[in-house]
C-alpha positions in Angstrom: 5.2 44.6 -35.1 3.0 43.9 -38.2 -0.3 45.7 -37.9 -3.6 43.3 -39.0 -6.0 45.9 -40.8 -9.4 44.5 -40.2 -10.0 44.4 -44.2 -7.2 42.1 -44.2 -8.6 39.9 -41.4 -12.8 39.9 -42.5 -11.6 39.0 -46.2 -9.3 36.3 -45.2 -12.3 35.1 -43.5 -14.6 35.5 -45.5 -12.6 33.9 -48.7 -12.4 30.8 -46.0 -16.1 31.1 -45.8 -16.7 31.7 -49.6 -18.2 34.8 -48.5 -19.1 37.5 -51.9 -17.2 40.6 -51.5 -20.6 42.1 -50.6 -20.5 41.0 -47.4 -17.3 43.0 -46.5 -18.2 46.0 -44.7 -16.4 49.3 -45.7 -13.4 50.2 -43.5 -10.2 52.0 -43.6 -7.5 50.1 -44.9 -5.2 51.1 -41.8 -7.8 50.0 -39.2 -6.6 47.8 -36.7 -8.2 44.9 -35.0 -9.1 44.8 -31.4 -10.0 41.8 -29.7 -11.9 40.7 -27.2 -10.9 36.8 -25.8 -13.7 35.1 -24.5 -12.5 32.2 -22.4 -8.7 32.8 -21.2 -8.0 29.4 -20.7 -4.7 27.4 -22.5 -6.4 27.5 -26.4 -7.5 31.0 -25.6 -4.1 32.2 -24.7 -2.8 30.4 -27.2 -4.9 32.4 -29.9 -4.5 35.3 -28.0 -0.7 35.1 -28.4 -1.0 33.9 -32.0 -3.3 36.9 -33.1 -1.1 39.4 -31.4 2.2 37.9 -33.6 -0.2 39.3 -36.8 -0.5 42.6 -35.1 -3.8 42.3 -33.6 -4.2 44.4 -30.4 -5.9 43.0 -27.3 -8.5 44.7 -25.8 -10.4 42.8 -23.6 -10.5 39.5 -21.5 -13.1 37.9 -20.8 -13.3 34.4 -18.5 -15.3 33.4 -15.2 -11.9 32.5 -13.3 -10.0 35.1 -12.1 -7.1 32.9 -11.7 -7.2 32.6 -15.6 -7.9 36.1 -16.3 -4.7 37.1 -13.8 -2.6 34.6 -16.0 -3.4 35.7 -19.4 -3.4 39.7 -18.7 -0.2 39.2 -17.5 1.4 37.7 -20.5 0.3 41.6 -22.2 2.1 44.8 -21.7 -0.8 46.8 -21.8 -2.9 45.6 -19.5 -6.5 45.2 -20.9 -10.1 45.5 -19.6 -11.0 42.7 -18.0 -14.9 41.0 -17.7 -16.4 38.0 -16.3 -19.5 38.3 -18.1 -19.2 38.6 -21.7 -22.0 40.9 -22.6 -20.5 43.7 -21.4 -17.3 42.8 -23.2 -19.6 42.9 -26.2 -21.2 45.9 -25.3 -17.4 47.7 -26.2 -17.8 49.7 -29.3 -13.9 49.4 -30.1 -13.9 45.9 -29.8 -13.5 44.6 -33.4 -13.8 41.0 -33.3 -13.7 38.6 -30.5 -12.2 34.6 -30.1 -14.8 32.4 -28.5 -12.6 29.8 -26.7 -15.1 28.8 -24.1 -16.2 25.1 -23.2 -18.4 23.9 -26.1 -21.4 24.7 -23.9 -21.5 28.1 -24.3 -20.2 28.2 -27.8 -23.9 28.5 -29.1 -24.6 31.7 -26.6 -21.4 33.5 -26.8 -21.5 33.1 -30.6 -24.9 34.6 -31.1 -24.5 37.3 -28.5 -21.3 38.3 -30.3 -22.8 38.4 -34.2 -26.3 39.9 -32.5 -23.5 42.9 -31.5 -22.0 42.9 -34.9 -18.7 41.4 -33.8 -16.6 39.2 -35.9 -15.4 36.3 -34.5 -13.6 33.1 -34.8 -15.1 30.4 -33.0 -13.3 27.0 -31.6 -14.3 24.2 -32.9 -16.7 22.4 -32.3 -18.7 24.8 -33.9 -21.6 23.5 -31.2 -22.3 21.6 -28.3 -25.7 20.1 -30.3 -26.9 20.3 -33.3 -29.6 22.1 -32.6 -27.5 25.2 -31.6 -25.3 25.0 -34.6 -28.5 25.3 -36.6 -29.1 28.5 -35.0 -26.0 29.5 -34.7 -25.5 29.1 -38.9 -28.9 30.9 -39.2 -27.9 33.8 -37.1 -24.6 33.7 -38.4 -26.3 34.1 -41.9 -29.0 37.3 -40.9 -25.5 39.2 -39.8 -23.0 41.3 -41.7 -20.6 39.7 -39.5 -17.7 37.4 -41.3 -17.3 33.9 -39.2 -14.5 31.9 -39.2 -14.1 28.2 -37.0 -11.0 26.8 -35.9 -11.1 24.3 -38.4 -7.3 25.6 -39.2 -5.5 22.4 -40.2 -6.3 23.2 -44.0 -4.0 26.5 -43.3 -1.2 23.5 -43.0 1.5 23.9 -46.4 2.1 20.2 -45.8 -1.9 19.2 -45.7 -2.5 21.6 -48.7 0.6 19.6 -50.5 -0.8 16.3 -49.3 -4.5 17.9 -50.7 -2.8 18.9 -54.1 -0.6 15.5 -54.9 -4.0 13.6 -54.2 -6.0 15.5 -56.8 -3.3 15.3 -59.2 -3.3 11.9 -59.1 0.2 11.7 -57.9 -0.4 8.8 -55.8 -3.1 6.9 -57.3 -6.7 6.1 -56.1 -6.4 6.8 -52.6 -8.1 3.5 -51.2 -7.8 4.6 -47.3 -6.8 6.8 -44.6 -6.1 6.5 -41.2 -5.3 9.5 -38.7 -4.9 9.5 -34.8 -4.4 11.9 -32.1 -3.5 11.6 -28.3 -3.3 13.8 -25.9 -4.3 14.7 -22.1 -5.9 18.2 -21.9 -5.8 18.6 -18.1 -1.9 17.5 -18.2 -1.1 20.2 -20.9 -3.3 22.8 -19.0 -0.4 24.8 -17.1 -3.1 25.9 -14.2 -4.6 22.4 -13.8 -2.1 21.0 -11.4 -2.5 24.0 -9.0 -5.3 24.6 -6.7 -8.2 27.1 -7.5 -6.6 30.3 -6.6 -9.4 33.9 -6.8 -12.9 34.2 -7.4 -14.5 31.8 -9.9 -18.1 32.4 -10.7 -19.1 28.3 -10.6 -22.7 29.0 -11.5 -21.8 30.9 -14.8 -19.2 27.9 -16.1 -22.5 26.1 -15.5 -24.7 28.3 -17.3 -27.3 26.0 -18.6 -25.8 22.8 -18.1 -27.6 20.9 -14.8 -26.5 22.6 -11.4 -24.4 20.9 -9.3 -22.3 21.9 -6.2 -18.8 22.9 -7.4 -16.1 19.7 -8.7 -12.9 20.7 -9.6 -12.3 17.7 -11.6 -15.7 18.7 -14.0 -13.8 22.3 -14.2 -10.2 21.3 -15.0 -11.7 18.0 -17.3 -14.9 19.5 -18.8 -14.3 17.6 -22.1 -14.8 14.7 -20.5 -18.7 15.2 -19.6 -21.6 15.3 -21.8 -22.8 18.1 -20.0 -20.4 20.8 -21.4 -18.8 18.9 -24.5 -19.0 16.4 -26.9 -15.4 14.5 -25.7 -12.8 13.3 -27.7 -14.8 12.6 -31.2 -16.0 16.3 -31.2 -13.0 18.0 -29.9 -10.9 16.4 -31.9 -12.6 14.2 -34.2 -14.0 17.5 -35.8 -10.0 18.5 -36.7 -9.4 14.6 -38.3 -13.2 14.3 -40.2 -12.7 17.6 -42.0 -9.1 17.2 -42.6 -9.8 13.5 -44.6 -13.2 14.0 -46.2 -11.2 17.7 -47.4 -8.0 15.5 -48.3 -10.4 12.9 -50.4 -12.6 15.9 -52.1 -15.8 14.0 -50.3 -18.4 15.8 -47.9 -19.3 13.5 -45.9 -19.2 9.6 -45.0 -21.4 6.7 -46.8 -21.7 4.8 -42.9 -19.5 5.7 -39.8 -19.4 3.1 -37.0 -17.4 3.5 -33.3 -16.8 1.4 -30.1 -15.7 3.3 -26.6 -13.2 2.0 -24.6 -14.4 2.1 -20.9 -14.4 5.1 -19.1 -13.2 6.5 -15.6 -15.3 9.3 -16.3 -18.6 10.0 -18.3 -17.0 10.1 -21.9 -15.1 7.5 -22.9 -11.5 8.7 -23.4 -10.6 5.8 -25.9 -12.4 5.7 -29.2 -12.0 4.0 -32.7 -13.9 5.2 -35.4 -14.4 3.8 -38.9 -15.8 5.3 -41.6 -16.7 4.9 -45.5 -15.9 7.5 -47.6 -18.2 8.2 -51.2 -14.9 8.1 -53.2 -12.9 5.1 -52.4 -12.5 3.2 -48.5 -10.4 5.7 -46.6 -11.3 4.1 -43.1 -9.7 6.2 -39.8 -9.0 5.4 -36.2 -8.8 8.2 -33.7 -6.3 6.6 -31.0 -1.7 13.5 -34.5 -1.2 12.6 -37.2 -2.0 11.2 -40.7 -1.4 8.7 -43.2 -2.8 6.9 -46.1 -2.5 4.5 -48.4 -3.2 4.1 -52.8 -2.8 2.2 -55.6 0.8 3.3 -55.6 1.6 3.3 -51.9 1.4 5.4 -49.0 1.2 9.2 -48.6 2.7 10.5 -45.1 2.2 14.6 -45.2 
C-alpha cells in the first residue's frame, strides 16, 4: 500500500487553500499520517476507507454510538482506539490529522477543539451549522498553524475541471445558464438505518447544544432533516452544487437567489427549487446529481 507522508497531505491542502509555503510546518518527508475519524457514520466510513486507499493509517474512532463505532472498527485490521468523546481523541499526540464527519451541529466544536490541539483536519461540508460559527471557526482556523481542508471535493472531478477549462476557453460560448440537481434519501443509503439501535448510544452528547429532548430515533437516523442539527437539503447539498456553478462560471457569488419548499413530512422541507443570478451571464439552477448547461453555442453536459 502507498504511504501518505503528511508533507504530501498539509501541502495538497494547503495549495487548495492557497495557503504560503510558510504555513507548512517542518516534517520528515517519510512521516505518515494517522487519523483520527470523528463521526463513524456512512460519510465517515466512507472517508475513512478512501484515506486508507492513499496510505493513511487509522488510529482512532471516535462517534457516540457504539453500534457505529463496532461497524467501522471492524472494516480495519488493526483494530484502533476507540472514543466516544472526542477530546480525548484529540488529546493523542500521534494523531496527525483528524476527519470531522459529525452532524453539522457539532462541526463548529469539533473543528475548533481539533485546530486549538494543532490537528489538521478536513472538515464535511457544510463548513457550519450557522454563520456565526463559521465566522469563528475561519478566525480560529486562521490563529492556527494547522492546514484546513472542506469537503468541497467535486472540483477534484477531471470531468468538472474539463467542463471548468472548455468554459474559460470559450469553447462553448457565453454560458447563459446552468442548471444542476441532486436526489437522494440519506436514511435509505445509511446501511445501519433500517436496523434497530443495537449498544450504548450517548443521546445527550448527539444533542450537545441543540434543545433537549427525550430520545427519537427518527431525529437520529434523519438528522438532516431538522433545523436543530442541520441546515437540510440546501446546505448539505446545495453547498456541493453553489460552489461547483459559481467555480464553473469564474463568479463568487449570486446577484439575487430566490427558493420555494415543497411541503414537508418533517421540519425541513425535503423538496426545494432554487434560482439564482449569477454576475456573469443567467446561469439559473434547480436542486430537485448532476449538471448541465447551456451557451450561445449549445449545451455543455460534463
Amino acid at each position: 500500500m502507498r504511504r501518505a507522508s503528511r508533507r504530501k497531505f498539509m501541502a495538497g491542502g494547503a495549495a487548495a487553500l492557497g495557503l504560503a509555503p510558510g504555513h507548512l510546518r517542518v516534517m520528515g518527508a517519510q512521516d505518515r499520517i494517522v487519523l483520527g475519524i470523528i463521526g463513524t457514520g456512512g460519510r465517515g466510513v466512507w472517508l475513512m476507507t478512501e484515506a486508507r486507499r492513499q496510505g493513511c493509517a487509522i488510529g482512532a474512532l471516535c462517534d457516540v454510538s457504539e453500534m457505529r463505532l463496532r461497524w467501522a472498527a471492524a472494516q480495519i485490521e488493526d483494530r484502533p482506539r476507540e472514543y466516544e468523546d472526542f477530546d480525548a481523541l484529540l488529546a493523542q499526540e500521534d494523531i496527525t490529522a483528524v476527519i470531522n464527519a459529525t452532524p453539522d451541529h457539532w462541526h463548529h466544536d469539533v473543528f475548533v477543539a481539533a485546530v486549538q490541539a494543532g490537528k489538521d483536519i478536513y472538515t464535511e461540508k457544510p463548513f457550519s451549522h450557522t454563520i456565526e460559527e463559521g465566522a469563528h471557526m475561519l478566525a480560529q482556523a486562521r490563529a492556527s498553524k494547522c492546514v484546513v481542508q472542506v469537503g468541497t471535493h467535486r472540483r477534484s472531478g477531471s470531468h468538472w475541471v474539463r467542463a471548468r477549462d472548455a468554459i474559460a476557453a470559450g469553447a462553448i460560448g457565453k454560458l447563459m445558464w446552468a442548471r444542476v440537481f441532486d436526489t437522494r434519501s440519506w436514511v435509505r443509503e445509511d446501511p445501519l438505518a433500517a436496523r434497530p439501535v443495537e449498544g450504548a448510544l450517548n443521546w445527550k452528547k448527539f444533542l450537545g447544544k441543540a434543545p433537549q429532548r427525550p430520545f427519537d430515533p427518527h431525529r437520529y437516523w434523519a438528522w438532516r432533516w431538522y433545523w436543530d442539527y442541520s441546515g437540510g437539503l440546501m446546505t448539505d447539498l446545495g453547498s456541493h452544487q453553489f460552489d461547483i456553478i459559481n467555480w464553473l462560471a469564474g463568479t463568487d457569488a449570486f446577484t439575487w437567489a430566490t427558493c420555494w419548499p415543497q411541503p414537508a413530512q418533517v421540519v425541513l422541507p425535503q423538496v426545494l427549487h432554487f434560482v439564482a443570478r449569477h454576475i456573469a451571464g443567467d446561469p439559473s439552477r434547480r436542486i430537485a446529481g448532476g449538471a448541465y448547461g447551456g451557451s450561445t453555442r449549445g449545451r455543455l453536459y460534463p
